[in-house]
C-alpha positions as CSV (number, residue, x, y, z in Angstrom):
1,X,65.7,46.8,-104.2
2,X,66.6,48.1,-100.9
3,X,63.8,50.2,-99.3
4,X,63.8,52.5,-96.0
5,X,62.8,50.6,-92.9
6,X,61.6,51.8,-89.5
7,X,64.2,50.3,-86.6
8,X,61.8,48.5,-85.5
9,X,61.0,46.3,-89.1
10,X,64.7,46.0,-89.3
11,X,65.2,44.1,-85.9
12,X,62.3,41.7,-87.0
13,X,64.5,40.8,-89.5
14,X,67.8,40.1,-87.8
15,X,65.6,37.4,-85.8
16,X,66.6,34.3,-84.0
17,X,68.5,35.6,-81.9
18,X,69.4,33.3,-79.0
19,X,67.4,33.1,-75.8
20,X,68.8,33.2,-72.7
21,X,68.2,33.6,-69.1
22,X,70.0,35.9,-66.3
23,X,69.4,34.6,-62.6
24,X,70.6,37.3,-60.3
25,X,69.6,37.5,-56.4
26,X,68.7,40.4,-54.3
27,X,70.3,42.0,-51.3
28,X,68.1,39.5,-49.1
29,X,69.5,36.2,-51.1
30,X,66.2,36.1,-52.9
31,X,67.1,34.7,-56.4
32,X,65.0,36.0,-59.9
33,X,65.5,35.1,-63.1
34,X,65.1,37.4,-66.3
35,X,64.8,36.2,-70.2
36,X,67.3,37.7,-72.1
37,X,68.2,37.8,-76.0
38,X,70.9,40.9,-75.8
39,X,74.2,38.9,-74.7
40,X,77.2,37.8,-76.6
41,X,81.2,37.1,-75.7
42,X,83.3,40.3,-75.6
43,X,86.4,39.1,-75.1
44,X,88.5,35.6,-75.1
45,X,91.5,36.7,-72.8
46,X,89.9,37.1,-69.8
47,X,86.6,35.1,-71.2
48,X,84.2,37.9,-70.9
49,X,80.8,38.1,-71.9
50,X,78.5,41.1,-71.8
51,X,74.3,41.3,-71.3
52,X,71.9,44.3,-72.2
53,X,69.3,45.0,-69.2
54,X,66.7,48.1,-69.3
55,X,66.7,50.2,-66.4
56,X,63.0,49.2,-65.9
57,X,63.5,45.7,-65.2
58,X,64.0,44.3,-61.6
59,X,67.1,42.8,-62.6
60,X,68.9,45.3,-63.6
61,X,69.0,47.3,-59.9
62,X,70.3,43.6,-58.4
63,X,72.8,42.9,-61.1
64,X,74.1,46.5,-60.4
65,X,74.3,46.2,-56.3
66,X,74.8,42.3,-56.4
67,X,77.8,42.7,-59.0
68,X,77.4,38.9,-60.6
69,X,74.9,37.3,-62.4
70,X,74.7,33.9,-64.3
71,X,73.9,33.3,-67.9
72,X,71.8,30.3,-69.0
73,X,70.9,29.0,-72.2
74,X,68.0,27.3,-70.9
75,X,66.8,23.8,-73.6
76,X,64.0,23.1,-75.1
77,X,62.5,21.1,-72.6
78,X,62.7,24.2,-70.4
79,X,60.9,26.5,-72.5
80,X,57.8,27.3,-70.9
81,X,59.7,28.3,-67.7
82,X,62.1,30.4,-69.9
83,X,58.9,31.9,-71.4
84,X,57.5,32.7,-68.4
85,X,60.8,34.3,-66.7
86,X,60.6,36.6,-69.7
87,X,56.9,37.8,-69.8
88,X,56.6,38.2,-65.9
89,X,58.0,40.4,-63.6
90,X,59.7,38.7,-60.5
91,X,59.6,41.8,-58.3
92,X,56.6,40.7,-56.6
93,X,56.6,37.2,-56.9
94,X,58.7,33.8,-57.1
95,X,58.7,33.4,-60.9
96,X,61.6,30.7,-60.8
97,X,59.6,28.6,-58.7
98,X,56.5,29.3,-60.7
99,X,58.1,28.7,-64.0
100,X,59.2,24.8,-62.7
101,X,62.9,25.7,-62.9
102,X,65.0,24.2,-60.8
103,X,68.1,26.1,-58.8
104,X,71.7,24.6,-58.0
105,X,74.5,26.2,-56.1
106,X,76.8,27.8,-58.2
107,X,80.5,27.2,-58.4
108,X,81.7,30.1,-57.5
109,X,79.2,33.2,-57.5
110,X,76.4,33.4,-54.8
111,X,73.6,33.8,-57.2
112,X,72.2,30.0,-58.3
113,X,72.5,28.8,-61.4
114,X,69.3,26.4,-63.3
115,X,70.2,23.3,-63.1
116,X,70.2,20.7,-66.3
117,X,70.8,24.0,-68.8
118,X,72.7,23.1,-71.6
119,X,75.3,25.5,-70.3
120,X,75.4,28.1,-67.9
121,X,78.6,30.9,-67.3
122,X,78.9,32.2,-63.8
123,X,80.0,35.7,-64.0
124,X,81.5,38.6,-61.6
125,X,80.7,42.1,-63.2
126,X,83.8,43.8,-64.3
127,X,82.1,47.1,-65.9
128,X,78.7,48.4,-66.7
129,X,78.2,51.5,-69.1
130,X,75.0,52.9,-70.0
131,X,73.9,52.2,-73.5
132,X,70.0,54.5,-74.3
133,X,67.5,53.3,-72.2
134,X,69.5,49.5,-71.3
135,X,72.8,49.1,-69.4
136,X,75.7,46.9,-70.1
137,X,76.9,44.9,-68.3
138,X,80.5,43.1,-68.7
139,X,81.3,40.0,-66.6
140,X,84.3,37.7,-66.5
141,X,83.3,34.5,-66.6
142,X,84.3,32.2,-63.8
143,X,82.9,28.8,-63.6
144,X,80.8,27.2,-66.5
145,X,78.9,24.4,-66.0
146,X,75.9,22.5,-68.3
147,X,74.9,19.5,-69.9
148,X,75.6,19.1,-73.3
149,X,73.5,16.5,-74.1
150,X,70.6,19.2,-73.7
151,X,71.6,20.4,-77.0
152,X,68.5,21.9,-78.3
153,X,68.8,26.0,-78.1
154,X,66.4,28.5,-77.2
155,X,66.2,31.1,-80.1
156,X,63.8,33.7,-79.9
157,X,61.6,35.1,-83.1
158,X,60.2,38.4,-83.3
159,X,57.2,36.7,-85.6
160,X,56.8,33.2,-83.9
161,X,58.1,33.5,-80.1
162,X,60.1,30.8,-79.1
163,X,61.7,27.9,-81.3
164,X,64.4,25.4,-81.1
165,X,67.5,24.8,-82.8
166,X,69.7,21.8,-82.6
167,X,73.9,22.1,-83.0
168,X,73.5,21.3,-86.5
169,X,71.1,24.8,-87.1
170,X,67.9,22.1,-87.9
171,X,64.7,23.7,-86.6
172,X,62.9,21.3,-84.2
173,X,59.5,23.3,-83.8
174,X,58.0,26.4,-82.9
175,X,57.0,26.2,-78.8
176,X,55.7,29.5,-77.8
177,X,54.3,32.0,-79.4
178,X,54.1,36.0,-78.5
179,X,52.0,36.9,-76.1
């Protein structure tokens, strides 16, 4: 029997979603990375993919200015690092560094992409809209890059934190819990 649920109990229930990070840099070069579980593909022809950012976040004022960012779906050997690039704010302080995560150069954009992701999409903003208290924003993909032996997916539960998924949807185990 269906029963009337606050928004809130509802989005427990729509969990995993998929984890990802957003590395973005500043007007100095500096680069930050912020977790993410609001993205999804938009579009096939151009490849576009869109991410959710709150206005409050640090992030969100460089992505805006910067006009790229880079998607990561960080494995599960990264996930402490993820963890912490989601519970920590990188306005005052090096939280890529501090999390253990590693930086390449990019392909194409100047923000720096993680390096041994499973796979990470290198985008140029193409539109932002503002969505409540979040904006959107749309980037056409550019370069992707990853390493697909580093199969095991980041999936984010409202109830248990972080877990891992293989390709084949098995769940390898629980690795962080909320904070």
């Amino acid at each position: 029997m269906l029963q009337a649920l606050t928004p809130s109990q509802g989005a427990k229930l729509i969990s995993p979603n998929i984890y990802t990070l957003i590395t973005c840099i500043d007007s100095k070069g500096q680069p930050n990375a912020i977790g993410a579980s609001w993205v999804t593909r938009t579009s096939i022809d151009p490849f576009l993919m869109l991410i959710s950012i709150a206005f409050t976040r640090y992030s969100h004022d460089e992505i805006a200015r910067m006009g790229e960012f880079v998607i990561h779906y960080p494995n599960e050997e990264q996930a402490a690092g993820a963890w912490l690039c989601g519970v920590e704010s990188g306005r005052n302080q090096n939280k890529i560094k501090k999390a253990g995560l590693k930086l390449v150069d990019s392909r194409i954009v100047r923000t720096p992409t993680i390096d041994d992701v499973t796979v990470a999409f290198e985008c140029e903003t193409k539109n932002s809209f503002i969505t409540g208290d979040h904006t959107v924003f749309v980037g056409e993909v550019v370069a992707v890059t990853g390493n697909p032996v580093k199969n095991k997916h980041l999936y984010y539960t409202a109830n248990s934190g972080l877990m891992s998924l293989d390709l084949t949807g098995n769940i390898n185990k629980n690795i962080e819990k909320d904070r």
